[in-house]
N, C-alpha and C positions, 0 to 999 in steps of 0.2 A: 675196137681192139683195146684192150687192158696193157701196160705194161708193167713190169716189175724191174727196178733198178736194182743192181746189187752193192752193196757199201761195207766193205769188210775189210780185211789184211792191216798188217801190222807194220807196212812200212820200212823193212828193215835196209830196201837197197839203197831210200833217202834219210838215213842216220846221218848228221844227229840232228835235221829239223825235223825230222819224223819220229812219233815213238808210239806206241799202244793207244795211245787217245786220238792220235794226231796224222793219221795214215797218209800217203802221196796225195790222197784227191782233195785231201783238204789245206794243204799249203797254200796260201796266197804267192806266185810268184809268176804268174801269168798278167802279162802286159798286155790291160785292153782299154785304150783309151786313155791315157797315163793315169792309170786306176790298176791298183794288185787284185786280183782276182784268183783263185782256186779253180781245181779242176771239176770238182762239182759243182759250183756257181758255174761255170762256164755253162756245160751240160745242162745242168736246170735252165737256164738263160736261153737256149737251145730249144728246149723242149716247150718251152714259155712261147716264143716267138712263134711256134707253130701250134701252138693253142693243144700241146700234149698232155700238159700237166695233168689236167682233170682228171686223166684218164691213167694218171701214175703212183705209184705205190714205191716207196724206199724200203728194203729189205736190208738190216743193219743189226749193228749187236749191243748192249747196255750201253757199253762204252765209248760209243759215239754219237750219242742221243743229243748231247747238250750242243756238241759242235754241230751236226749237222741244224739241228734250231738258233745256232748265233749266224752260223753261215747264209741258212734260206728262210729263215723266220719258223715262230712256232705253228703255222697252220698245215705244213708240208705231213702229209702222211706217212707214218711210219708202223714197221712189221718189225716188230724189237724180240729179237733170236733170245729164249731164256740164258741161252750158251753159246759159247763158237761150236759150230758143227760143220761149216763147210757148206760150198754151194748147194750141193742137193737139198740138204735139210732145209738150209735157207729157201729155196725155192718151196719147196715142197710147203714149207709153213706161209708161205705168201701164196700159194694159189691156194691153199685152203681157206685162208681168209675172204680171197676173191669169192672162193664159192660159197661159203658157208656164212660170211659175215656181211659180205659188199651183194649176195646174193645174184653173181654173174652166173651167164646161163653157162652150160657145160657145154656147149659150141662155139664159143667165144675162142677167139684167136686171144691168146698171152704173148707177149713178146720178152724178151728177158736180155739186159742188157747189161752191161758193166758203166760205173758211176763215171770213170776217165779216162773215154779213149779220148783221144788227141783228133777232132776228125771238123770239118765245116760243117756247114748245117744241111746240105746235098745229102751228109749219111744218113742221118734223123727222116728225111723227107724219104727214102729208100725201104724205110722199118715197112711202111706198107706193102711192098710191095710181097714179103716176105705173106702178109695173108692173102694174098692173089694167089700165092704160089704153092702154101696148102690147098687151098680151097679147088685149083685147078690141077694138080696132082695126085689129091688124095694121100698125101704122104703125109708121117705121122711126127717130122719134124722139119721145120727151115731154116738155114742157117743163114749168116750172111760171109762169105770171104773174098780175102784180100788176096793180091799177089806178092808171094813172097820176095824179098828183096837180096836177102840171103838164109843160109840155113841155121836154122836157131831151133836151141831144144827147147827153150821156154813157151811155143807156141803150139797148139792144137793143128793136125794138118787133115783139109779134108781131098780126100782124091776123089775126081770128077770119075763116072761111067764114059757121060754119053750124053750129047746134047740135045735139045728138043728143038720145038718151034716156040716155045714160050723164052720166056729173059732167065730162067732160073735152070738148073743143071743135074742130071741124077745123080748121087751118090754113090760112089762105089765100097766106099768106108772110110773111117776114123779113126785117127791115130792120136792120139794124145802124147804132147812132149817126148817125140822120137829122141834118138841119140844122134850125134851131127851126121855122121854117117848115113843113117836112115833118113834124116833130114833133107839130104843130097839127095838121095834117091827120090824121095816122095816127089823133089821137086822137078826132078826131071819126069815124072807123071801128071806134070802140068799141074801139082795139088794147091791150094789156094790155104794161106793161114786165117784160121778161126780166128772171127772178131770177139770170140764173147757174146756171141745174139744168138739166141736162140730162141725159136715161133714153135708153138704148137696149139693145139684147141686145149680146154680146161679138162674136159675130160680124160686126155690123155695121163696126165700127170694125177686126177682124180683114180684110173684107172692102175695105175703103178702103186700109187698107196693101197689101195685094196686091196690087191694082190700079193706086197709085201707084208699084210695083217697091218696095217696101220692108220688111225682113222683120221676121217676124211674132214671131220668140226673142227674149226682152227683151236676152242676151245679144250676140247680132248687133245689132239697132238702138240701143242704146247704143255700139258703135263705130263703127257712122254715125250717131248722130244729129247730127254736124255739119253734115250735106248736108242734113239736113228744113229745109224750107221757114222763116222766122220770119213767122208768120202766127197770129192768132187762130181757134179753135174754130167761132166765129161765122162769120166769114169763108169761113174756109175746108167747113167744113162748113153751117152752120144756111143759111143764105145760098142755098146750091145746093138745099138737099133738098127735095121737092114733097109729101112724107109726112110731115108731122108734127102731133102733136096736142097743144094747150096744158088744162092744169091749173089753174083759176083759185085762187089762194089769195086769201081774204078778209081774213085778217086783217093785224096791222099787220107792215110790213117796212121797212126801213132800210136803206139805204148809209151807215155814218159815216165816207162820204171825206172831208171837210172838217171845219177846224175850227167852222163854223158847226152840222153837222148833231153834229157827234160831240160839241159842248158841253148839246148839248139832252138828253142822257142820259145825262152824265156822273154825276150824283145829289149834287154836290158842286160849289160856283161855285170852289174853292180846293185846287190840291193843294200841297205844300211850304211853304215857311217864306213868308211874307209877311201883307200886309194887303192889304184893299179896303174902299176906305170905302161908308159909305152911301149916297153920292150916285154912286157907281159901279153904277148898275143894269145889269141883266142881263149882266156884265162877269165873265170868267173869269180865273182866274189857273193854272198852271201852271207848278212852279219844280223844277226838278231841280238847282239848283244849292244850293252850300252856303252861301250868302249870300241875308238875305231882299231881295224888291222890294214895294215897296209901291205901288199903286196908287189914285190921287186923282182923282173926280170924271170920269171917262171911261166913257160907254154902248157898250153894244153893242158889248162888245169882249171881243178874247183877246187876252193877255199870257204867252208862253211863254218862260222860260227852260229852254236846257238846255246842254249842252257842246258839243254841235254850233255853237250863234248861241243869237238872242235876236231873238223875232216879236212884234211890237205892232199891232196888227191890228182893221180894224174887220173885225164877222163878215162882212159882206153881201161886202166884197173879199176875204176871207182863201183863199178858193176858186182867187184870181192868184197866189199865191205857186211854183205849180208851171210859170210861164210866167215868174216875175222869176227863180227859180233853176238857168234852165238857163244851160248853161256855168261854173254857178260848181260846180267841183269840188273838194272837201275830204275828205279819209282820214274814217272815222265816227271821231267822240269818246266813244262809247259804245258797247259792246258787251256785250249778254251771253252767258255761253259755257255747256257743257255743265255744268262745275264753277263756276259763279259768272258775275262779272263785272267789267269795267274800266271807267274813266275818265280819258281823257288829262290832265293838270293842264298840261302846258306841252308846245309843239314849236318846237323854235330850229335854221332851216336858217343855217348861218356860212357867208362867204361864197368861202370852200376849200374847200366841199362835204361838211362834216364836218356831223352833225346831234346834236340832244340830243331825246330824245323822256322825256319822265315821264310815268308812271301811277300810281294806285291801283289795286290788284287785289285782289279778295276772293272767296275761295273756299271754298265751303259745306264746312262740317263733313264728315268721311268721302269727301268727292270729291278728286280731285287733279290738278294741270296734268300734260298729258304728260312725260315723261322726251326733254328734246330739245339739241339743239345748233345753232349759228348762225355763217353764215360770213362775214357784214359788222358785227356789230356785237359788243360786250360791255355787259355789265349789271352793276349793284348793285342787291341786293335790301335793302330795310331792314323788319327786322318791327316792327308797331307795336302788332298786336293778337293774340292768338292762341297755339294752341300748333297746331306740327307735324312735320313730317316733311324733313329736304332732303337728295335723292341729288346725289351731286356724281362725278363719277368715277370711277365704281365704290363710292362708299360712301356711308354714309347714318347723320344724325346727327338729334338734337331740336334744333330752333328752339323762338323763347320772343321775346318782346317786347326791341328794345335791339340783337339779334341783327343783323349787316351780314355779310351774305352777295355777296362777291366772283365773279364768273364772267365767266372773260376768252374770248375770241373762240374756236370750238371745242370748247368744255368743255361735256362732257355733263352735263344737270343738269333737276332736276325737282322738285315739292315739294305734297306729301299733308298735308291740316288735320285734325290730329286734332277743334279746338274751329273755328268759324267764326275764318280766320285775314285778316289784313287785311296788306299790306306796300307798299311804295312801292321802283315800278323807274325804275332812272335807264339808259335805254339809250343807248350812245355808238355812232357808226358812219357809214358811208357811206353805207347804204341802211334806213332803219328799216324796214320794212314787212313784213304776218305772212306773205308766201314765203318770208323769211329762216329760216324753223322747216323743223329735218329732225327729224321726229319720230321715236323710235328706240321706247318702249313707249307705249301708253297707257293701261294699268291698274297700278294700282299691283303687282299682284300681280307681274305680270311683271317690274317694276324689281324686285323682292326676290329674285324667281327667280333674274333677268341677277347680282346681284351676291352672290347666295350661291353660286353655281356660281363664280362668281371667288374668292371664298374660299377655298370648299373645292379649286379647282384650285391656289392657293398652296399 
C-alpha cells in the first residue's frame, strides 16, 4: 500500500498563530512528553512507529516546503502543487507521481489521508484494512468513518446501504457538508462522518485522468496543472461514485480545527510567558510574544498572542474568527524555514513608497540561508547571538556576536551557523517581499565550491 498525505489550508480558524505559511498541522502546541510537538510531527511519529513512512508521500504546496523540512527533516518526500488547486488536483498529481515516477503498479492500493487528524495509533493500524476491503468487494473506493457526535456542516456524511459479513459496509451515497438540517437527518440514517481517507487502486484515479483528457506523467500534468479544475476530492469524485465502501473506525477521532476543540488536548491551559488566575476557569492562554499577558477572572476562553495579532475569544465563538478575517490581508509575521525561522519586529510603509521591514532570524546550528541577491531592497545584518559563517561576494569570512554586516542592493550574500546563530535584519527598499530572493546556491557546499574555483581562477 502507498499512501499519500495531504498538507494544505491556510489556517484561518487558528488566527493569529496560524497564517499562509504556518497552517493548523504545523503549530507546536501538542503536549507529548513535556515536549511541544505539532500535528504533523505527531502523525509522522505515528506513521514512523508502524514502519509506514517508506511507503509515504506528502502532497503540499510551495509555501510549506521549508516548514514541513524544519518540522520532519529534509529527507521526507514531497509532491510540491506548482499552485493551490485543491484536493483533487493535489491528489491527482500525487498518484501520478506514484505511477509514472515511483513506477507503482496500477493495482496498488493508494490510501489518502489528511496530515492532522487528532486520532491514537489504533487509526493508522486500521488504513489496512481499508485494502482488504477493496480487494474483497471489488468496490472502486474505501472510505473510513466515524460516528457522528453531533450534526455539523463541516463534515463529509457517508450513508451506510446494508451490511455484509466482512468488517466494512456498502455505501449508499455521499454527501458532502450538508446543511444542519440535512445533517440531522443523515444522521438519523445511521451515516457515519468522513475521516478524510480515502483507498482506491492506482488505476482508478489513473483512469479518471484519462478520461477527463488529462495526462497521466506527473511531468506533463504539472505543466498543466493550471487548467485542473479547483474542486475538492469529495466533490469532484466521492459524490459521483455508486461503488464505494465505508470502514467504520470506533475509536476516538478529532478535527482540532478550532480553537475550542484544539484547546481540549492541548495538555497544558498555558503556553509562553504570562499568568491566569484562578478564577479564570477553563481559560487558555497562548503567547508567542516576548512580553508576558496576564489574564484575570475570564471563563471559557482563549487568549492568543502572536506576531501575526492578538485573539481574545470566548471558545463557543472562536470557531467565527475565519468569517471576521476575511478580506483583512497581512504579509505572515512568522515563519519557519528549512534552516530556522523569522519574526518580523516592525514594518513602516513611508509615504514615498520607501519601506523599512525588521526581523529576527535564527538559524539552526550546521543549516544555512541560501547564498542569494536582491533587486529592490538592501539589508543590515547585526549578530547578536552565535557563531558562523558570511559569503559575501565571492568570499567568506567568521561572524561572532557585535558583527554588522552591510549588504547593499545586488550583492551576493549568504550565511552558514556554525553554533545556533541569532541576528537582526533591518531591510530598506521599494518592494520588501520574499520574490525579491534570486537564489544563486543553496547548500553551503556549493557556495565554497562557487568561491574556491574564484580563487583558484585568480
Amino acid at each position: 500500500m502507498e499512501l499519500i498525505l495531504l498538507s494544505g489550508g491556510s489556517g484561518k480558524r487558528l488566527w493569529p498563530l496560524s497564517n499562509d505559511s504556518r497552517s493548523k498541522q504545523f503549530l507546536k502546541v501538542l503536549n507529548s512528553n513535556n515536549y511541544l510537538e505539532s500535528m504533523v510531527q505527531r502523525v509522522w511519529g505515528q506513521l514512523e512507529e508502524l514502519q509506514l513512512t517508506k511507503s509515504t508521500v506528502i502532497a503540499t504546496s510551495k509555501s510549506q516546503v521549508d516548514i514541513i523540512h524544519n518540522q520532519l527533516g529534509n529527507d521526507v518526500p514531497l509532491i510540491i502543487e506548482p499552485e493551490r488547486r485543491d484536493t483533487f488536483p493535489a491528489i491527482a498529481l500525487a498518484a501520478s507521481y506514484l505511477y509514472s515516477v515511483k513506477g507503482v503498479n496500477q493495482n496498488e492500493v493508494v490510501t489518502v489521508l489528511p496530515v492532522d487528524p487528532y486520532v491514537d495509533i489504533s487509526f493508522f493500524k486500521k488504513i489496512k484494512k481499508l485494502e482488504e476491503a477493496l480487494n474483497t468487494s471489488n468496490a472502486n473506493l474505501a472510505l473510513m468513518g466515524v460516528s457522528p457526535t453531533y450534526p455539523s456542516e463541516n463534515y463529509g456524511y457517508i450513508v451506510p446501504k446494508y451490511n455484509q459479513k466482512h468488517n466494512f459496509i456498502v455505501v449508499d451515497y455521499f454527501k458532502e457538508k450538508p446543511s444542519n438540517e440535512e445533517a440531522r437527518k443523515l444522521i438519523k440514517q445511521n451515516a457515519f462522518w468522513n475521516c478524510g481517507v480515502f483507498a482506491f487502486k492506482l488505476e482508478y484515479i489513473m483512469s479518471l485522468l484519462t478520461n477527463k483528457g488529462l495526462p497521466i506523467q506527473y511531468k506533463e500534468l504539472v505543466k498543466n496543472y493550471h487548467t485542473l479544475e479547483k474542486v475538492s476530492f469529495d466533490y469532484a469524485v466521492v459524490e459521483k461514485e455508486k461503488n464505494i465502501v465505508v470502514f467504520p473506525f470506533r475509536g476516538d477521532w478529532k478535527d482540532l480545527g478550532t480553537w475550542e476543540t484544539l484547546t481540549e488536548e492541548m495538555g497544558t491551559n498555558k503556553i509562553g510567558k504570562g499568568i491566569i488566575s484562578d478564577s479564570s476557569t477553563n481559560t487558555h492562554l497562548v503567547n508567542e510574544l516576548d512580553i508576558p499577558v496576564t489574564v484575570l477572572g475570564i471563563k471559557d476562553a482563549v487568549v492568543v498572542a502572536s506576531p501575526d495579532g492578538i485573539l481574545v475569544a470566548d471558545k463557543a465563538e472562536s470557531p467565527k474568527i475565519k468569517e471576521i478575517q476575511k478580506g483583512f490581508d497581512q504579509r505572515p509575521m512568522y515563519e519557519e524555514r528549512r534552516w530556522g525561522w523569522y519574526k518580523v519586529l516592525d514594518h513602516t510603509i513611508f509615504e514615498e513608497g520607501n519601506e523599512v521591514l525588521t526581523k529576527k532570524i535564527v538559524v539552526k546550528a550546521g543549516h544555512n540561508i541560501s547564498y542569494q541577491k536582491h533587486y529592490a531592497r538592501s539589508e543590515v545584518w547585526t549578530i547578536i547571538r552565535g557563531e558562523g559563517e558570511f559569503a559575501f561576494n565571492g568570499k567568506i569570512k567568521s561572524v561572532k556576536p557585535g558583527d554588522v554586516l552591510v549588504i547593499p542592493v545586488e550583492s551576493e550574500h549568504g550565511i552558514k551557523a556554525n553554533t545556533d546563530l541569532e541576528f537582526i535584519e533591518v531591510q530598506t527598499g521599494s518592494q520588501l517581499i520574499e520574490e525579491d530572493i534570486v537564489r544563486i546556491f543553496m547548500t553551503w557546499e556549493e557556495v565554497e565550491d562557487y568561491i574556491n574555483s574564484i580563487i583558484s581562477f585568480n
